[in-house]
N, C-alpha and C positions, 0 to 999 in steps of 0.2 A: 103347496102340495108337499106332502112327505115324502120322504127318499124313498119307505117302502112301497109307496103309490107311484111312485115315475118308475119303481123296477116293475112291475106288475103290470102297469103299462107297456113298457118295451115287451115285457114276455108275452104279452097278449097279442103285441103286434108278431114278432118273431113265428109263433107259432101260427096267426093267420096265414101269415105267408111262408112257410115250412122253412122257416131261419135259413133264407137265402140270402138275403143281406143285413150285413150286420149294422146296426142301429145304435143312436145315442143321443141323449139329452144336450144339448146344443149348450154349450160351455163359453164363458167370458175368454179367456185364455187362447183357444185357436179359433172359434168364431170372433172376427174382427165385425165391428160395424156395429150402430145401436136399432134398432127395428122395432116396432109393435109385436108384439108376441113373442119374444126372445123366452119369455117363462116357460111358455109353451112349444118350442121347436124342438124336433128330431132331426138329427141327421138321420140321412140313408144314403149308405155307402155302397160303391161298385155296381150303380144303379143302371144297365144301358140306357139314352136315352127313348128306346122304342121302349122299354121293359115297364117304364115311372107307369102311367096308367093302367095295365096290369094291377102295379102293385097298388094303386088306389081302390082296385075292385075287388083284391083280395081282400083288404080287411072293409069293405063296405060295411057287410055283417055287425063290424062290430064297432063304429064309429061311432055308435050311441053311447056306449058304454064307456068308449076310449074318452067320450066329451064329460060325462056323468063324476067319472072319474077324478080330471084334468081341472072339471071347475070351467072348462072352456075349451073350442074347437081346436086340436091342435094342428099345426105347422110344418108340414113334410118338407125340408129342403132335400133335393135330391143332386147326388156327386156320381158322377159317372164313373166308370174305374178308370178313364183316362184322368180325370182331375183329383179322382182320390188317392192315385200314384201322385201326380203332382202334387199335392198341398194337404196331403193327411198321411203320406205314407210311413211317420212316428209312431201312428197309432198300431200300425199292423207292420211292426216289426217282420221280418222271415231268416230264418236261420240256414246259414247258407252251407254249416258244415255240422256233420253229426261220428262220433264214433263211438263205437259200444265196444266196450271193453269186458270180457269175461263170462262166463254161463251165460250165452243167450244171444238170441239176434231178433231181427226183424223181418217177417215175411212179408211179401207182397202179393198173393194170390191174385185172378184175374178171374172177373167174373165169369160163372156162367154161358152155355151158350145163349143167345138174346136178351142175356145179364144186363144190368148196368152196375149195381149193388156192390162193392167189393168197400175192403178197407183192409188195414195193415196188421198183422197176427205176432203178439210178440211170444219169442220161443222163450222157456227158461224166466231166471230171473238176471235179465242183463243191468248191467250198469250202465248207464248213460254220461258222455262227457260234451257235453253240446260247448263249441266255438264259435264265433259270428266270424265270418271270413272277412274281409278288409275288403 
C-alpha cells in the first residue's frame, strides 16, 4: 500500500468519526510485538473504553471502501487515554508554557449562551516564544 493510500485512509476514517481521535498506522518502533496484520493496523488514540464500539459504527459506512482500499480488512487497536498517557504520551507532546512577546495576544472568548463552539482569537500579529517547562 502507498504512503498516499494509508493517508487517505486515516482521513477517511478521521472525518467518519469527526477527528475525535487521533489515529496512525501501526509502526515497528513503538508497536512492540509481531502479529498478523501489522501492515494493516491503526492505532486509535484516547479511545474510552465505552466509546471503541461507537467508533466501529461510525465508520461502518465506510469499511468497504477502507477494505477496497487496504487490499484487506483493517485492524483497530484501541488505547484508552489512560494507556495512551502511559505508553504513547512521546507522540502528543503539550507545551506547558507559552509567552507572546509584542503586537498581539491571545483571546479566549466563551461560547455563546447554549454554545459549546468556541476557540482561541489571535489579536495583532504577535510573536510566539513557546518553552516546554520541566
Amino acid at each position: 500500500m502507498t504512503c498516499k493510500t494509508r493517508n487517505e485512509v486515516l482521513h477517511l476514517i478521521e472525518k467518519a468519526t469527526n477527528y475525535l481521535y487521533p489515529l496512525r498506522w501501526v509502526d515497528e518502533k513503538t508497536t512492540t510485538g509481531d502479529f498478523d496484520g501489522r501492515e494493516v493496523a491503526i492505532d486509535v488514540f484516547f479511545v474510552p473504553t465505552t466509546n471503541q464500539v461507537d467508533f466501529l459504527a461510525q465508520i461502518r459506512p465506510i469499511r468497504g471502501l477502507i477494505r477496497e482500499m487496504a487490499g484487506h480488512r483493517c485492524i483497530f487497536i484501541f488505547h484508552s487515554p489512560g494507556a495512551t498517557i502511559a505508553y504513547y504520551s512521546h507522540l502528543f507532546p503539550v507545551t506547558r508554557g507559552l509567552h507572546l512577546a509584542k503586537a498581539g495576544g491571545i483571546k479566549l472568548p466563551l461560547p455563546g449562551p447554549g454554545g459549546t463552539k468556541g476557540g482561541p482569537v489571535i489579536i495583532g500579529s504577535p510573536r510566539f516564544y513557546l518553552k516546554e517547562a520541566a
